[in-house]
MILUM-651224 format. One line per field, with one value per residue (C-alpha): z negated, y, x; residue in one letter; chain; residue number from 1. Coordinates in pm, 1 decimal. Layout:
BEGIN
z	c(Z | ...)
y	c(Y | ...)
x	c(X | ...)
code	c(A | ...)
unit	c(A | ...)
pos	c(NUM | ...)
END
This chain:
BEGIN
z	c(0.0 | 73.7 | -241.9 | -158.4 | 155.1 | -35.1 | -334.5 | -50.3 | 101.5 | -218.3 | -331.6 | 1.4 | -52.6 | -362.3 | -247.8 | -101.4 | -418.9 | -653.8 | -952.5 | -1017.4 | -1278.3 | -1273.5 | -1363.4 | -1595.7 | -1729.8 | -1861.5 | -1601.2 | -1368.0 | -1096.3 | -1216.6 | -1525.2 | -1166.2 | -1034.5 | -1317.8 | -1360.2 | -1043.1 | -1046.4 | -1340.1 | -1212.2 | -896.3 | -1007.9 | -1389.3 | -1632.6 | -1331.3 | -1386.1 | -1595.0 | -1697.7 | -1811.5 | -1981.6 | -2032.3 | -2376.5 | -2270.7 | -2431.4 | -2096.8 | -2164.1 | -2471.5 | -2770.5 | -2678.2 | -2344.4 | -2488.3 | -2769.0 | -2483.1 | -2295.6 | -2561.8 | -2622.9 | -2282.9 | -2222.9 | -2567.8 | -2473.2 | -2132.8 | -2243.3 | -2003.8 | -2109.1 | -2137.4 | -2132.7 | -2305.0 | -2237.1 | -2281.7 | -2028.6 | -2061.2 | -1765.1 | -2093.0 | -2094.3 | -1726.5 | -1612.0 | -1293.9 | -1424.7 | -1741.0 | -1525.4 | -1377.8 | -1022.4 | -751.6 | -681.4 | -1049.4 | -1011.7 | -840.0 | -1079.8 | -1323.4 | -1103.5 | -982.6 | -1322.1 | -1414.4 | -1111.8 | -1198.6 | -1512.0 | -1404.9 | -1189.2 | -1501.0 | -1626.3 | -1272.8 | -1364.9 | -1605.8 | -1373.2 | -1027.1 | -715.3 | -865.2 | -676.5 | -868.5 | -818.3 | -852.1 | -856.8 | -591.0 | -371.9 | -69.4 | -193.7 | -374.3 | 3.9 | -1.2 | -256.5 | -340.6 | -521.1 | -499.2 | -661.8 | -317.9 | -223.6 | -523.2 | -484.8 | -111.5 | -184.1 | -456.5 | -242.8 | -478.5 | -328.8 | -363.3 | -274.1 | -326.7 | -49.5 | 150.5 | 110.4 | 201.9 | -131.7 | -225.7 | -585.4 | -531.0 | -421.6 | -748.8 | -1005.4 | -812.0 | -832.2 | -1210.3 | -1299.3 | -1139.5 | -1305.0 | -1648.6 | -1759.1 | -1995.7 | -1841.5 | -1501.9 | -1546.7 | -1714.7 | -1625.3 | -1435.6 | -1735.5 | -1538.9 | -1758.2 | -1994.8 | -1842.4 | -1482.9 | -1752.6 | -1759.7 | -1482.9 | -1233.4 | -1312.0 | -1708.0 | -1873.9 | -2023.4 | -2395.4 | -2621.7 | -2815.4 | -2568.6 | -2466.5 | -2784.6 | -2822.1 | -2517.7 | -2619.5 | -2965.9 | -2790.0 | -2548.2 | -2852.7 | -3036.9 | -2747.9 | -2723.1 | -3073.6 | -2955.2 | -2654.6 | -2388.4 | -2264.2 | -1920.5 | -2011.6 | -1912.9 | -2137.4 | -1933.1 | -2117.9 | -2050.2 | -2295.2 | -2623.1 | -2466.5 | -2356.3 | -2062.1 | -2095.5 | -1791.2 | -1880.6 | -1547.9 | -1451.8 | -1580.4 | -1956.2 | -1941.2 | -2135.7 | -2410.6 | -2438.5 | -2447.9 | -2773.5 | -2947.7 | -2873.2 | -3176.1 | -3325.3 | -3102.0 | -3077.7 | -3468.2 | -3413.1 | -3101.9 | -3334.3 | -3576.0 | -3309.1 | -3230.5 | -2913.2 | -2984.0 | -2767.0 | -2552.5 | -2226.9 | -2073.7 | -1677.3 | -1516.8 | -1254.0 | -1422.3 | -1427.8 | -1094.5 | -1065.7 | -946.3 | -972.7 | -1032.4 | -707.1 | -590.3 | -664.4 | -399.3 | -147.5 | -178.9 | -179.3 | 188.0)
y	c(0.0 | 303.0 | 520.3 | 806.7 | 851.8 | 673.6 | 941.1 | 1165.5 | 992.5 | 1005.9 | 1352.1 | 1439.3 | 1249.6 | 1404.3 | 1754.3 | 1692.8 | 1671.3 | 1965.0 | 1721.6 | 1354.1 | 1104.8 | 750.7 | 442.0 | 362.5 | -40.5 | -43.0 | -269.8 | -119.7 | -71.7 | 225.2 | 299.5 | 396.5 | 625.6 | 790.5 | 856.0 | 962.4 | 1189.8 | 1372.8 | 1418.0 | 1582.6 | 1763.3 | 1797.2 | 1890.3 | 1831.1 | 1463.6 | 1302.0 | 909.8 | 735.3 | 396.8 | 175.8 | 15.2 | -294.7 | -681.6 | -824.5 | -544.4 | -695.3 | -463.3 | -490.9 | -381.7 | -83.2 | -14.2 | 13.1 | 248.1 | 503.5 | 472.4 | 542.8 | 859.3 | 993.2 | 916.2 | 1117.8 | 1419.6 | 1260.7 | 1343.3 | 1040.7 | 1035.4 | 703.4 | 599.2 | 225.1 | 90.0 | -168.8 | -399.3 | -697.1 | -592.5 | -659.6 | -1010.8 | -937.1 | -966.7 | -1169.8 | -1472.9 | -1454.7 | -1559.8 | -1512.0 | -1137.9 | -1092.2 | -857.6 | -657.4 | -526.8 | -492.7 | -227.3 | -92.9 | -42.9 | 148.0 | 391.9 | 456.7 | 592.6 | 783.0 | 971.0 | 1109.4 | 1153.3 | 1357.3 | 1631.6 | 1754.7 | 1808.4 | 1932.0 | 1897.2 | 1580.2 | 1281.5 | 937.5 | 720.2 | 313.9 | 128.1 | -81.5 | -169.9 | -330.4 | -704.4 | -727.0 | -805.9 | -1130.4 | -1267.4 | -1233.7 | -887.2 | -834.4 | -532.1 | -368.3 | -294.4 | -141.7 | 120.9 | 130.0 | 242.3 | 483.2 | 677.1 | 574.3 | 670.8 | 449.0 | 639.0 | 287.7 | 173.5 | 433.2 | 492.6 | 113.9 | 42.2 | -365.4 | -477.5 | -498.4 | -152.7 | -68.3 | -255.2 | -107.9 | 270.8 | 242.5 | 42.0 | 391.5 | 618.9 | 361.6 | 334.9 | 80.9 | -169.0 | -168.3 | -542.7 | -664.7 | -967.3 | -907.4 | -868.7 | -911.8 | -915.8 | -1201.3 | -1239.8 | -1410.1 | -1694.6 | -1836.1 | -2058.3 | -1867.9 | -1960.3 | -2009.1 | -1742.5 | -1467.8 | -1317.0 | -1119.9 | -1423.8 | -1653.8 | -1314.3 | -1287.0 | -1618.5 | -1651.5 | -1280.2 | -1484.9 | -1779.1 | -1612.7 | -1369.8 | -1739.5 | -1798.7 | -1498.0 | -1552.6 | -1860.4 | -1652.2 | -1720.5 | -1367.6 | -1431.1 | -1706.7 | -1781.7 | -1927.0 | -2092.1 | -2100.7 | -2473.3 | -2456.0 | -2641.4 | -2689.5 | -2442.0 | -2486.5 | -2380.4 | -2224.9 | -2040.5 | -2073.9 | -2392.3 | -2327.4 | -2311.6 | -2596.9 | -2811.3 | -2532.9 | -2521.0 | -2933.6 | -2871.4 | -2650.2 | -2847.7 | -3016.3 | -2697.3 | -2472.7 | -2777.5 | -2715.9 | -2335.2 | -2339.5 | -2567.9 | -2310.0 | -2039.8 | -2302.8 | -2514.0 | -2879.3 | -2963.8 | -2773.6 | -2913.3 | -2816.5 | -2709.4 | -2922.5 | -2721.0 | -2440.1 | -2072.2 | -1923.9 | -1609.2 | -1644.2 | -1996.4 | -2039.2 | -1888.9 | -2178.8 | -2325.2 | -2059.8 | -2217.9 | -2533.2 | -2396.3 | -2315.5)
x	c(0.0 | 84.6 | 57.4 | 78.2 | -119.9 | -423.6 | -417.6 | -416.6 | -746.0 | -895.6 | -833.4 | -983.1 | -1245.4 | -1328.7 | -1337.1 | -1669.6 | -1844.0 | -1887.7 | -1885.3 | -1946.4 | -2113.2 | -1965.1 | -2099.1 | -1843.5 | -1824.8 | -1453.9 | -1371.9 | -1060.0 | -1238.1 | -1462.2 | -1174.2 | -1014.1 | -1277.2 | -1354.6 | -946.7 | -905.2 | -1269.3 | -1133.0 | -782.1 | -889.2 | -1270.4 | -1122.6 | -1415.2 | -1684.2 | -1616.7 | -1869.6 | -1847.8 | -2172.5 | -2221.2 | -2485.0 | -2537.3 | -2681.5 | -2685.0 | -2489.0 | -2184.3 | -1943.0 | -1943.6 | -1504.3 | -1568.3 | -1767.0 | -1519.6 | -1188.8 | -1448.5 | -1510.5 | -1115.2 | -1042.8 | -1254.0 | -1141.9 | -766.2 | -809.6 | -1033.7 | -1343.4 | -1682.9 | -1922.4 | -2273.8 | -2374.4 | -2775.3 | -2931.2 | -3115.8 | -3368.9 | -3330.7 | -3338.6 | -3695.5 | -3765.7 | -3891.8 | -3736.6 | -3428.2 | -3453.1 | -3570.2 | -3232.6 | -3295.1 | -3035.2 | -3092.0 | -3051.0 | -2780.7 | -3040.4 | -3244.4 | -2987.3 | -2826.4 | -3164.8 | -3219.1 | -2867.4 | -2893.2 | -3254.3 | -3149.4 | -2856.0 | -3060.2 | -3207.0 | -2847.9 | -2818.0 | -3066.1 | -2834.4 | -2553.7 | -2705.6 | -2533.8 | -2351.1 | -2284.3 | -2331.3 | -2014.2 | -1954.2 | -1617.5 | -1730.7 | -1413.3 | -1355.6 | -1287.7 | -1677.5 | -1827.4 | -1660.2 | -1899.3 | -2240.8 | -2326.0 | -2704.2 | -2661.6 | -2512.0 | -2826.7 | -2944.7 | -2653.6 | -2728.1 | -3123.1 | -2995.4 | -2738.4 | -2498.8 | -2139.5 | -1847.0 | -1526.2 | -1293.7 | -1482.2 | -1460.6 | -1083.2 | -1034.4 | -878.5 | -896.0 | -824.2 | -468.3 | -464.6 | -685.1 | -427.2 | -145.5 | -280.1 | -408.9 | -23.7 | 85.1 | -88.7 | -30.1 | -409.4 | -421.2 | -681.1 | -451.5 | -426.2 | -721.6 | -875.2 | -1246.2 | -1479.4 | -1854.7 | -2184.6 | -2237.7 | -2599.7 | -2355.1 | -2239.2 | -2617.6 | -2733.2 | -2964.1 | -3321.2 | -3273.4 | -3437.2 | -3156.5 | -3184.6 | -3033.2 | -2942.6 | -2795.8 | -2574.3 | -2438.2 | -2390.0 | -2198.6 | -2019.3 | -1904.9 | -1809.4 | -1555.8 | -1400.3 | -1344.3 | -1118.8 | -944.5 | -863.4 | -663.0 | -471.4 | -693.9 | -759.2 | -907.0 | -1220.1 | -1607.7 | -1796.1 | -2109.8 | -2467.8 | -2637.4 | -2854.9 | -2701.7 | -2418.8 | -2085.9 | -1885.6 | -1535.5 | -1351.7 | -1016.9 | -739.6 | -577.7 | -265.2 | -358.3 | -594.2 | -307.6 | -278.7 | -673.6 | -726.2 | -474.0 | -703.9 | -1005.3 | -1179.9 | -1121.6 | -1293.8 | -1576.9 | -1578.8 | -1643.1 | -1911.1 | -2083.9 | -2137.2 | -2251.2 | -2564.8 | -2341.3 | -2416.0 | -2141.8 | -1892.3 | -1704.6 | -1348.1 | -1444.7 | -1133.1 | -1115.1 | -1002.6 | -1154.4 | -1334.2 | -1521.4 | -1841.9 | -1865.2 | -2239.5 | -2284.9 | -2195.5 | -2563.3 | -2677.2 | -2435.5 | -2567.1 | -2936.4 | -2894.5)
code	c(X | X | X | X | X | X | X | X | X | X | X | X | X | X | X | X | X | X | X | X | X | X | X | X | X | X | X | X | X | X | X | X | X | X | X | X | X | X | X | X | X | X | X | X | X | X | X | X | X | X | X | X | X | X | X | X | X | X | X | X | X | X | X | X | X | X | X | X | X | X | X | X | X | X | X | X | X | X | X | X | X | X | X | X | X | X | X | X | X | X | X | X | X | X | X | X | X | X | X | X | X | X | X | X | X | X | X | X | X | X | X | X | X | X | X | X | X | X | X | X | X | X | X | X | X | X | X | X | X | X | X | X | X | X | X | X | X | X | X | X | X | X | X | X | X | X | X | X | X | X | X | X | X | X | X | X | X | X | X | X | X | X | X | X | X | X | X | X | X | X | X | X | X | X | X | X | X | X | X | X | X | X | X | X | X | X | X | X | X | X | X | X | X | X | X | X | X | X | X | X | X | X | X | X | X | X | X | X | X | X | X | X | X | X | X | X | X | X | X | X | X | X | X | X | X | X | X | X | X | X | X | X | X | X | X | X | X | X | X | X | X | X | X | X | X | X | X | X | X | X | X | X | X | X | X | X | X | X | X | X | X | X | X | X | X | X | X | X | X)
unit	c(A | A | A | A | A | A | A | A | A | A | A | A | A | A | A | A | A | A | A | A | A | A | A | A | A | A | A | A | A | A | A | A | A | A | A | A | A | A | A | A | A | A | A | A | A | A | A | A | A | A | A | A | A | A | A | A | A | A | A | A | A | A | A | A | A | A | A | A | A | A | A | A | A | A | A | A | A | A | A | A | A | A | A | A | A | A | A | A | A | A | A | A | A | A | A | A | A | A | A | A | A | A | A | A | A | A | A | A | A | A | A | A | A | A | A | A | A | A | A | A | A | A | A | A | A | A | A | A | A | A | A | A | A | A | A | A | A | A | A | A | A | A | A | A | A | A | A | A | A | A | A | A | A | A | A | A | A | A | A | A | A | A | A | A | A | A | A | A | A | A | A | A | A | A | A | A | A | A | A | A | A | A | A | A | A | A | A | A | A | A | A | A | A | A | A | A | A | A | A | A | A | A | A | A | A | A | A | A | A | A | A | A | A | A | A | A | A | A | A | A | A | A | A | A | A | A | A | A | A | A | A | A | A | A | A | A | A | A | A | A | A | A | A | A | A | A | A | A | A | A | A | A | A | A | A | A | A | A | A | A | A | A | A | A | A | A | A | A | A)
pos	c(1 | 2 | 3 | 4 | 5 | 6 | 7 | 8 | 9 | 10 | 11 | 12 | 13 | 14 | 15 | 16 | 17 | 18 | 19 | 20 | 21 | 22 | 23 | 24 | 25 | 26 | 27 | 28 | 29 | 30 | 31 | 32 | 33 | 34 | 35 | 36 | 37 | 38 | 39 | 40 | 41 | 42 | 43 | 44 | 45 | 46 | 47 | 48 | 49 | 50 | 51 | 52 | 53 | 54 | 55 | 56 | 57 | 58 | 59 | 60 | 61 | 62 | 63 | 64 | 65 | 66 | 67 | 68 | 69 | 70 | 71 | 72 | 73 | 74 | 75 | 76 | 77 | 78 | 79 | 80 | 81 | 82 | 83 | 84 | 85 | 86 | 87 | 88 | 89 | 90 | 91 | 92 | 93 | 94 | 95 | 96 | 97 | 98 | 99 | 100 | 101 | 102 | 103 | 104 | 105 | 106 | 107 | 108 | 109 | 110 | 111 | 112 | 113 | 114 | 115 | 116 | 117 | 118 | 119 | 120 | 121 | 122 | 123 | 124 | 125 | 126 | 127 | 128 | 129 | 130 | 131 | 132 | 133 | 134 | 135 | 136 | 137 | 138 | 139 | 140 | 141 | 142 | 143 | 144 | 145 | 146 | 147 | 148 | 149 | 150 | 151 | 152 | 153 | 154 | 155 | 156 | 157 | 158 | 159 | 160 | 161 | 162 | 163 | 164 | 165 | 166 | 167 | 168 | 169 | 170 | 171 | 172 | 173 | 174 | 175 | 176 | 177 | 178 | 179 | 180 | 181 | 182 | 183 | 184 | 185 | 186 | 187 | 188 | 189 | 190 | 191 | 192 | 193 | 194 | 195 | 196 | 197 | 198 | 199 | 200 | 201 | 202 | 203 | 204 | 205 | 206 | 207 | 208 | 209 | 210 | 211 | 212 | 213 | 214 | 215 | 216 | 217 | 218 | 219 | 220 | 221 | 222 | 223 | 224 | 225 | 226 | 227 | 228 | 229 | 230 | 231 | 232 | 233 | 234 | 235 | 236 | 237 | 238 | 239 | 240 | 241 | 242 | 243 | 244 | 245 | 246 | 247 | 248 | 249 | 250 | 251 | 252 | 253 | 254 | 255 | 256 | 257 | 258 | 259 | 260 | 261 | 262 | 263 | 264 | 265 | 266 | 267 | 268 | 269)
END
């Protein structure tokens, strides 16, 4: 990548907005944006966050943390998609509502900042999977400047490793509600179950994990390489999913892959 013609894209790309509002997760891809926004608009760079059950209370935490460490205002609002059968059914299109949801409110979050444009950290590498929620940012006007500056992930890690934010290499972090099976019914509960489950891993080293929801029982995926290290800890981490309500827990052999119950939709057509 060429660094320094893409900060050049982007800066140019900024200076067609008189401010912005991001949807900020405290993932890296929209840590980026929002960086970026308020290094080239300054104060006319708003971040907003969603206090929702599918966002981990950490992932919240390292968000407030990084808009206090960089002076970046953040509206924080709760939306309610929990509340929606639409999306609590959890079929395919899931994803969907969720964002339809999100956008809907930050519209409302636009009225205090006119002429804004609302931003997502959509990049170029999300079209080669299934991300229902495209469309949702498609029918809201939403803008995605990664996108339109051509920047994959690589390019995002490499740009935020630059500029030394402190999430520039952290593992993808997506909703808890994508660890339960499309077409099982998602609740607060089973969230924070899940939520628990993963933070009793990362209390054994395993940073990058998914912790899949079947009911009474937890699938394990953490990547292929520390599948020896996990099998080691096993009867104790049994012990402990026990005592979060998983009967039983499994090891996924294969090894951690994002996205992996998409694979259900594959085989569906």
């Amino acid at each position: 990548m060429n660094m320094e013609k893409k900060l050049q894209q982007l800066e140019k790309w900024y200076q067609n907005f008189e401010g912005t509002i991001t949807a900020f997760s405290g993932g890296i891809d929209s840590a980026l944006v929002l960086y970026t926004s308020h290094l080239f608009l300054g104060n006319r760079a708003v971040g907003c966050i969603s206090i929702s059950p599918s966002l981990k209370r950490k992932d919240y935490a390292e968000a407030i943390q990084f808009c206090e460490d960089y002076g970046i205002h953040l509206e924080i609002i709760e939306t309610r998609e929990i509340q929606d059968e639409n999306y609590y059914s959890n079929p395919a299109n899931r994803c969907y509502f969720c964002k339809s949801h999100l956008y809907t409110d930050l519209s409302q979050v636009q009225q205090k900042y006119p002429g804004y444009a609302i931003l997502n950290g959509t990049n170029r590498d999300d079209f080669k999977d299934y991300r229902p929620g495209l469309q949702a940012a498609a029918e809201h006007a939403i803008q995605s400047p990664l996108v339109e500056c051509n920047f994959t992930k690589a390019d995002v890690r490499a740009l935020a490793k630059f500029y030394g934010l402190p999430n520039w290499n952290k593992p993808a972090s997506p909703c808890l509600s994508s660890r339960v099976p499309y077409g099982d019914f998602i609740t607060p509960e089973k969230l924070k179950q899940i939520e628990v489950a993963e933070g009793i891993l990362n209390s054994y080293g395993f940073v990058d994990v998914r912790v899949r929801h079947y009911g009474s029982e937890a699938k394990i995926e953490v990547p292929s390489n520390e599948l020896h290290r996990l099998r080691s800890y096993q009867d104790e981490i049994t012990k402990a999913f026990a005592e979060i309500g998983f009967s039983s827990c499994r090891i996924d052999d294969e090894g951690l892959v994002s996205g992996k119950l998409n694979r259900a939709l594959n085989k569906a057509h």
